[in-house]
C-alpha positions in Angstrom: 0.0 0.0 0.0 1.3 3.7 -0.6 1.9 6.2 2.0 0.8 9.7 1.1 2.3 12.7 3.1 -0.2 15.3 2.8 -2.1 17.5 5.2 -6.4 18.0 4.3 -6.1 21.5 4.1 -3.3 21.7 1.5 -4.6 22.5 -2.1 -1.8 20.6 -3.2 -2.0 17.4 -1.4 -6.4 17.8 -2.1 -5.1 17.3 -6.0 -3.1 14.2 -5.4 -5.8 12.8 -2.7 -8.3 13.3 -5.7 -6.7 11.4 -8.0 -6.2 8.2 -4.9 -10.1 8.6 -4.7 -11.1 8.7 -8.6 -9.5 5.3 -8.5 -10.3 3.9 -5.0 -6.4 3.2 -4.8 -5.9 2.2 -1.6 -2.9 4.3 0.7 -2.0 5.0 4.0 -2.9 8.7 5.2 0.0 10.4 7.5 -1.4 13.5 8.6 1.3 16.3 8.8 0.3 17.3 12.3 0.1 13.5 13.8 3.6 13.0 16.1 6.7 11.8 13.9 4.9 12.6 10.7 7.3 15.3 9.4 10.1 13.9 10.8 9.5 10.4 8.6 8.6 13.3 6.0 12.4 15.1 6.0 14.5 11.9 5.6 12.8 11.4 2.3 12.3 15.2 1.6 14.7 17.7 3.1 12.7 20.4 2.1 9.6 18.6 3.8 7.0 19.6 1.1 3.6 17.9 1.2 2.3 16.2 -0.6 4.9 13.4 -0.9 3.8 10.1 -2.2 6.0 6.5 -0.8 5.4 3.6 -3.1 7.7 0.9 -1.4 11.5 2.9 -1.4 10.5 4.8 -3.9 9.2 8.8 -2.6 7.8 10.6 -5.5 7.9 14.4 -4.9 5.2 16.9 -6.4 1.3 16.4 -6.8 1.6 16.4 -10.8 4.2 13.3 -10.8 2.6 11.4 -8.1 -0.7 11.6 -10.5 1.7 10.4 -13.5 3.3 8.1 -10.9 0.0 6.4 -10.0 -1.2 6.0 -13.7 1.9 4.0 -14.0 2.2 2.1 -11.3 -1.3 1.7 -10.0 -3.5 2.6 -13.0 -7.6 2.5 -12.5 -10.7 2.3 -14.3 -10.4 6.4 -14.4 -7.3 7.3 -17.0 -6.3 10.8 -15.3 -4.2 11.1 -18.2 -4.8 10.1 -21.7 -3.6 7.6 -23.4 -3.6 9.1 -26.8 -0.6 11.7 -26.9 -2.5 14.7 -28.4 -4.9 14.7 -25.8 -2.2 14.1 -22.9 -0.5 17.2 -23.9 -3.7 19.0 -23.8 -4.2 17.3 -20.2 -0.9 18.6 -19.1 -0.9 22.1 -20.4 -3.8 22.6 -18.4 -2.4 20.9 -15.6 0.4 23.5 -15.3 -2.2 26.5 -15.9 -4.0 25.4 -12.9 -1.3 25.2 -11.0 0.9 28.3 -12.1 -1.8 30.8 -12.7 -5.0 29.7 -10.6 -2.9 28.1 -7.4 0.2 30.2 -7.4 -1.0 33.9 -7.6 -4.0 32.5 -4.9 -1.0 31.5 -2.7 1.1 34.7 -3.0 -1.9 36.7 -1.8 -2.2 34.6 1.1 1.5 34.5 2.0 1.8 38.0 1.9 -1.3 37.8 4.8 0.7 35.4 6.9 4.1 38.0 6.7 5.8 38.3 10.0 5.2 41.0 11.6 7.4 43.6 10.8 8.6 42.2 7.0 8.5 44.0 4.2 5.0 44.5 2.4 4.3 44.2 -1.4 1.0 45.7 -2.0 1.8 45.8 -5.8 2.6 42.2 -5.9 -1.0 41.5 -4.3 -2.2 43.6 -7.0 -0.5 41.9 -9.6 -1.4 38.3 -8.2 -5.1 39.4 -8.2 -5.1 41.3 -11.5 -3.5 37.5 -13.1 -6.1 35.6 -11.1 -9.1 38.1 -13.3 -7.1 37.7 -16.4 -7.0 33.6 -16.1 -10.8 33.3 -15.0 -12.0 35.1 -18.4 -9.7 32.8 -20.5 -11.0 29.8 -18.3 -14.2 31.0 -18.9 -13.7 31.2 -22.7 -11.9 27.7 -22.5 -14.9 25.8 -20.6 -17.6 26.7 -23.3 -18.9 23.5 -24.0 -17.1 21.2 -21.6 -17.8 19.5 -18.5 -14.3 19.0 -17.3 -11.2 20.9 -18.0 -9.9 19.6 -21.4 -13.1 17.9 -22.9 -15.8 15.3 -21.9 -13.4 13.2 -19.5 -12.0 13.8 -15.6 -8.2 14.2 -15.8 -5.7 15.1 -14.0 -6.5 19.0 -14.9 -9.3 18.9 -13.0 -7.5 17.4 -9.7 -5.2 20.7 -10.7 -8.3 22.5 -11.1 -10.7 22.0 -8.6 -7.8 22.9 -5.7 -7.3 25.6 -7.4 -10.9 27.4 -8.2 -11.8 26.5 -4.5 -9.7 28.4 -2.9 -8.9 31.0 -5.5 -12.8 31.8 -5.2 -12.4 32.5 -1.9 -9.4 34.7 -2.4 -10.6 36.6 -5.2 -14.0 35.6 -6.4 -14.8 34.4 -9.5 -17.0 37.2 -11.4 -20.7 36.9 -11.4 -20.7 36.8 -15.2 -18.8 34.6 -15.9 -21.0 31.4 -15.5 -19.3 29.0 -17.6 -16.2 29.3 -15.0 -18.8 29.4 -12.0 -20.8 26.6 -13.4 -17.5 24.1 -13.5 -16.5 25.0 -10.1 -19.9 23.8 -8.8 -19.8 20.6 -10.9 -16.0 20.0 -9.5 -16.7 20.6 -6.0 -20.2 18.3 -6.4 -17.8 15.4 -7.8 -17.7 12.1 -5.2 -13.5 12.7 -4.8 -13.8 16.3 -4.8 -16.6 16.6 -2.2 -14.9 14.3 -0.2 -11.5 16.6 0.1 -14.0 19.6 0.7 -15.9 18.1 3.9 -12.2 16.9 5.1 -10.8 20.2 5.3 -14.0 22.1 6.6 -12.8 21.7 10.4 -9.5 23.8 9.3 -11.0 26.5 7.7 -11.1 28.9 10.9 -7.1 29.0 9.7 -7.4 30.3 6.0 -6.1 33.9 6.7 -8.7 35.7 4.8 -11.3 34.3 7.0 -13.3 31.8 4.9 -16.4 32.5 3.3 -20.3 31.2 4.3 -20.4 29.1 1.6 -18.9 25.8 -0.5 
């Protein structure tokens, strides 16, 4: 059985839990906060990033490679990534646009929140991260018309990127009203089986997200 490392309120470690769940692959949960968990974490990770995926000796590093890593080495009935080329590279452009301009500009506003006390502020770069965050939900919203999940009729790995991603990014800088295409996929990600399941997981930590989480999702 694997290990994953992962903690339930970690955007990150929801996208790798999701694709364990699409599947039903069985794996070992250690909790970042349970005693000895980020110690076991730091002799296979110096950097003790979560999520981390163990497969036997073998730690896989990275949300994006342990999805690849599972449809490897523990493949299921759902193929998060497809087996025809063309489409793959669809699958994984999309993958890295969740992640580098949903996830990452959502994170940067939040980091700058959770500054020590006294460190240098960057107001413009809040500005910036929220200004991408507007830009990417009218192309996303352009991209959806006529889909039900990220890169066509199937559940991939995108939308294990995706659904991370638009949760929490919604919270941080909601999602425009008129844009219903984008709004409509959010609610049909957060209403899928896996992702609902990472949602109702995480809901006793939200008291922590730094913004003060919404009445809602």
């Amino acid at each position: 059985m694997v290990k994953l490392f992962a903690h339930p309120f970690s955007s990150y470690s929801w996208k790798a839990q999701i694709a364990l769940y699409e599947n039903a692959t069985p794996f070992e949960y250690r909790f970042m906060e349970d005693a000895g968990a980020m110690d076991e974490l730091a002799t296979l990770w110096p950097l003790k990033k979560f999520p981390l995926l163990l497969d036997g000796d073998q730690a896989v590093m990275e949300a994006t490679a342990i999805i690849e890593h599972l449809a490897v080495h523990h493949p299921g009935p759902v193929r998060l990534i497809p087996e025809d080329p063309a489409a793959a590279v669809k699958v994984r452009m999309l993958d890295r646009v969740f992640d580098n301009y949903v996830n990452r500009p959502q994170q940067d506003i939040i980091f700058e929140v959770i500054r020590p006390e006294g460190a240098n502020r960057d107001p413009h770069g809040v500005a910036r991260s929220r200004e991408m965050l507007q830009t990417i939900y009218g192309w996303l919203d352009q991209q959806m018309a006529g889909r039900e999940w990220a890169a066509g009729d199937d559940f991939t790995m995108a939308d294990c990127a995706a659904a991370p991603a638009l949760f929490y990014a919604d919270w941080t800088e909601e999602i425009p009203a008129d844009l219903t295409t984008l709004k409509a996929y959010r609610a049909r990600l957060l209403a899928r089986p896996s992702v609902a399941r990472c949602v109702e997981d995480a809901r006793r930590f939200r008291p922590y997200f730094p913004l003060g989480a919404p009445d809602r999702d």
